[in-house]
N, C-alpha and C positions, 0 to 999 in steps of 0.2 A: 512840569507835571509830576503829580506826585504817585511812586508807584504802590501799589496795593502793597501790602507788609506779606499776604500767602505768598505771594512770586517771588518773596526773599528767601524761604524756607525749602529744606533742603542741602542744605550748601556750597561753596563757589561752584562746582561741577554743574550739580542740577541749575542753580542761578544763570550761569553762563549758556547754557541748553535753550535756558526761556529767552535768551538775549537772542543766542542764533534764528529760533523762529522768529522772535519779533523780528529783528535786524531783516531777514532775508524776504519775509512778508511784505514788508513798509518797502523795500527797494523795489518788491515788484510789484505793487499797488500804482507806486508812484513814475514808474516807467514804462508799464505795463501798453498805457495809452499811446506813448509813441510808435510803435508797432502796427498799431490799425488793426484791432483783434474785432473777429466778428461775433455775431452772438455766441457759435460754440463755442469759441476759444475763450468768451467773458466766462461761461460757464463753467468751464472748466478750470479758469482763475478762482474765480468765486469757489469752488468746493475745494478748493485746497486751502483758500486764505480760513475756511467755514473750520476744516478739519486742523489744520494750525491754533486754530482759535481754542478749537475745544480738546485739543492735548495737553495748552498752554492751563486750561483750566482744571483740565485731568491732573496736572502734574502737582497741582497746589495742595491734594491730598493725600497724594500718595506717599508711602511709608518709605523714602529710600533710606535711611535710614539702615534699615533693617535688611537692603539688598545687596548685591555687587558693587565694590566701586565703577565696575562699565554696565551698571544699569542707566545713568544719563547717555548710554550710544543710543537710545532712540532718537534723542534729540536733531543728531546729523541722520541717525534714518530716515527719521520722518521728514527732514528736508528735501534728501534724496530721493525717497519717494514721492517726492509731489512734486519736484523738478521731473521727474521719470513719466507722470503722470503729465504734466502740463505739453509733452515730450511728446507723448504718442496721443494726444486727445485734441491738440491744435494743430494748425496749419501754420498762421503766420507767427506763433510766438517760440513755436520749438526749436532750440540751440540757442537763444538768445540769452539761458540762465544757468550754460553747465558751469562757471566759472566758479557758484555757488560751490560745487564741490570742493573744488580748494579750502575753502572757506570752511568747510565743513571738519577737514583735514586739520586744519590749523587747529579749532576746536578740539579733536582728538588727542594734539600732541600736547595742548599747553595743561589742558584739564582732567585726561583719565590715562592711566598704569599706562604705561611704556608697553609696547607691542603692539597695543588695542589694535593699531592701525593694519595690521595685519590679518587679523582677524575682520576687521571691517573690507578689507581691499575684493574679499571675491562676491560680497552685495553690491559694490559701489561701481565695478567694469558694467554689470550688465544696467545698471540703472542707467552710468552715465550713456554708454550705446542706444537706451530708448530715449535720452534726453536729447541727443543729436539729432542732425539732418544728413541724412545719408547714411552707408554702409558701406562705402568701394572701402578701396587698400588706403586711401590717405585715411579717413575715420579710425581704422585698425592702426596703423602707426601713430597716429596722434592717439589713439586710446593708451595704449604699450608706454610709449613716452610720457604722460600723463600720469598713469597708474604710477610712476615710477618714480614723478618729482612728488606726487601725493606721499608716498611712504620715506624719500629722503624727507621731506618738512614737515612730516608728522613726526618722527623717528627724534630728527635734529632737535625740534621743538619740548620734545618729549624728556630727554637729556638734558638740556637746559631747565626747562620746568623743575627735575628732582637734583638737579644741582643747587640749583637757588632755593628749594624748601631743604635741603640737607643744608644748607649757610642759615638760613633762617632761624631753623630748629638749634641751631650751635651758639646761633648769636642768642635767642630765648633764655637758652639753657645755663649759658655764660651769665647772662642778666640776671637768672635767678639761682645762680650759685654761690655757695662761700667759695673761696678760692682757695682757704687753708684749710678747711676741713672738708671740702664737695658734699658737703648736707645744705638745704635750705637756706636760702640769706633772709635779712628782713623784708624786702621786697616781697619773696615768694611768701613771705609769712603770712605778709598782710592781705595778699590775695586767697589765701587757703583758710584764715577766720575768715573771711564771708559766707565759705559753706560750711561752719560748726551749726549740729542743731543741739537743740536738749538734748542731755546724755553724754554728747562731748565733754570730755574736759581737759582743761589747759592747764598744764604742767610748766614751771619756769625753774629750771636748773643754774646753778651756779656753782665752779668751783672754789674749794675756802680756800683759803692766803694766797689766792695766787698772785696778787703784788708781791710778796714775800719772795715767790718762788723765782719770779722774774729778776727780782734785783737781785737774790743771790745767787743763780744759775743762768743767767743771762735770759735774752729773749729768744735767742733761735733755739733753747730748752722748751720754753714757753710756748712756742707754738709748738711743737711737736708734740707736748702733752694736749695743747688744740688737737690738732690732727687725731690724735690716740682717743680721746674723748666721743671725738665726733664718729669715729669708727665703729664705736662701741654702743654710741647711741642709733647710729643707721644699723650695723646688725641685731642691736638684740627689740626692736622694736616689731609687733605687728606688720604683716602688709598691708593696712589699710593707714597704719599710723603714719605721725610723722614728724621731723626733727629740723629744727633749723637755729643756727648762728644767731643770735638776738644782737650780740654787742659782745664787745671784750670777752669775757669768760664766760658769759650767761647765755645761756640757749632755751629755748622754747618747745615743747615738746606739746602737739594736738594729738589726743586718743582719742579715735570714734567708740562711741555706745559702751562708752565703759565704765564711768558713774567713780563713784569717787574709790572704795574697795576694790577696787579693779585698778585702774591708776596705778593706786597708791601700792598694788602688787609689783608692777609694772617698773616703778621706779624702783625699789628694792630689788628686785634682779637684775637691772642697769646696776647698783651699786653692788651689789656681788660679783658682778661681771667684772666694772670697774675698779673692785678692789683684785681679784685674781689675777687679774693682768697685768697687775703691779704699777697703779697710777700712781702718779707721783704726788697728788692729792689726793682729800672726800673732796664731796660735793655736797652740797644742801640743796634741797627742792622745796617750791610751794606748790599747791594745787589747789584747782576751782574749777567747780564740774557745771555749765552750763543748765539751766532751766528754762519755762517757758515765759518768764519776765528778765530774765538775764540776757542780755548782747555779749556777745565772745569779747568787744573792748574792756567793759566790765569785770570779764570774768579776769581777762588778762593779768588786770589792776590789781584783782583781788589774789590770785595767785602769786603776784610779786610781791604784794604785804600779805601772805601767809610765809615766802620763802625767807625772809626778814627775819621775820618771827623766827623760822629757824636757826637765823645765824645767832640772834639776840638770845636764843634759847643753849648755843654752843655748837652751832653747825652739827655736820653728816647726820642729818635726821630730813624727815619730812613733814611737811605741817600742811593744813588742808583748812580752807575758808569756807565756811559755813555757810552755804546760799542764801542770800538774804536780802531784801528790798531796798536796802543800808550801804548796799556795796558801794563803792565812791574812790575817791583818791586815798583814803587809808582806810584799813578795816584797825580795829579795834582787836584786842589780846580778847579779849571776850568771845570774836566771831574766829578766831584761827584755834587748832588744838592737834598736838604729838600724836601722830600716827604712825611713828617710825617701826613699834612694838606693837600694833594693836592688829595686824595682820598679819 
């Protein structure tokens, strides 16, 4: 069965929320009958499975988004509430679904903020109490005892949960890092031009001789001036901007809304940076500012034969591709032109 795409939206939290209701509906639809429930008790199934129904479709528009991460606690609420309800409004089905509550719990710990369950524990005693049969001293101990495994396995659950998304986020962040300079690798590169629009543009930096630099100063020189580079490119860049490892000596730098004068600012102050700090080389850059018939591939391409251009022109300078319909696997000396002086 295939499910509606609204009941995906939201995310895992709200998604999982929609699971609990379905999940705990469908077990008591389907079991409901062994019980022997008479017309009240049908009726009182029937208007909880109605109002399940119509949360499950409340929930597809609502902006959570925009709320608490423990705004999906309705979800075990509104469980609890109609277990609470099916509790005190039937005869022969009440006590036969407070198990649901656990259930409900486990929900809490695997999917929202560590504590929540705490915060939920003094709704959930008296709901579970109308969900029961009876009220002597056993119901009271086994409530006590109950409330008690609910907050260890929410708790427990809960710790686990943000352990495994803190391994997660470190294995991601690994995946899309350089390892000698900690800016961007090609991986995350290619993920981040999918969001360039017009007005971006891509930057391709490169340092000059650094073959040179490596045979005569060894390699562990050679990366260090990596390192140095990449420093200097992660601090002196915008916060919206961004810099990443392309290959060897070449790094890639995306500016949002900055058009080509702007850029081409940009990278001059990276080289003023870069020379104050005493690098060990220049560098030379190309640019190419994204349009509304240009794809960031293109621009890429076009920014790496303008940076060419720069070396063929004598390196430490910057050269800029002229947006154009033409753009391809090499631009032409015609479409690239010295901008290292002209701002």
């Amino acid at each position: 069965m295939r499910v509606p795409a609204r009941w995906l939206t939201g995310g895992p939290a709200v998604v999982a929320g929609r699971a609990l209701l379905l999940v705990s509906g469908t077990l008591v639809a389907l079991t409901a009958w062994l019980l022997s429930p008479g017309p009240t008790d049908q009726l009182v199934l029937a208007a909880a499975g109605v109002g399940a129904l119509a949360l499950l479709g409340v929930s597809s528009a609502l902006p959570w988004d925009r709320w608490s991460p423990r705004a999906p606690l309705v979800f075990p609420l509104a469980v609890m509430g109609a277990l609470a309800a099916v509790g005190t409004g039937t005869r022969d089905v009440a006590g036969a679904y407070v198990p649901f509550f656990v259930l409900c719990f486990v929900y809490v710990g695997v999917f929202l903020p560590s504590r929540t369950a705490y915060g939920l524990l003094p709704v959930a005693v008296p709901l579970y109490l109308l969900s029961s049969e009876g009220h002597d001293s056993t119901v009271v101990v086994r409530t006590v005892v109950t409330a008690c495994v609910w907050l260890l396995v929410a708790e427990l659950l809960a710790q686990l949960a943000q352990r495994q998304r803190a391994a997660a986020d470190v294995l991601v962040r690994d995946a899309r890092t350089d390892p000698l300079t900690t800016i961007g690798n090609r991986r995350d590169l290619e993920d981040r031009m999918t969001r360039l629009r017009p007005g971006d543009t891509v930057v391709v930096c490169d340092l000059d001789h650094f073959k040179q630099l490596n045979d005569s100063r060894g390699h562990a020189f050679g990366d260090q001036v990596l390192r140095e580079f990449g420093a200097v490119l992660a601090a002196g860049l915008r916060r919206d901007d961004y810099a990443a490892r392309f290959g060897g000596e070449e790094f890639v730098l995306l500016l949002h809304g900055s058009g080509t004068a702007a850029a081409v600012d940009v990278v001059e102050r990276l080289r003023q940076t870069w020379c104050e700090a005493g690098g060990a080389t220049t560098f030379s850059a190309g640019c190419a500012t994204l349009d509304d018939v240009t794809s960031a591939e293109r621009a890429l391409v076009a920014a790496d034969a303008a940076l060419y251009a720069a070396k063929r022109d004598g390196r430490d300078r910057t050269r800029s591709a002229e947006a154009a319909d033409g753009w391809g696997p090499r631009v032409g000396a015609d479409s690239v032109r010295d901008l290292s002086h002209e701002f």
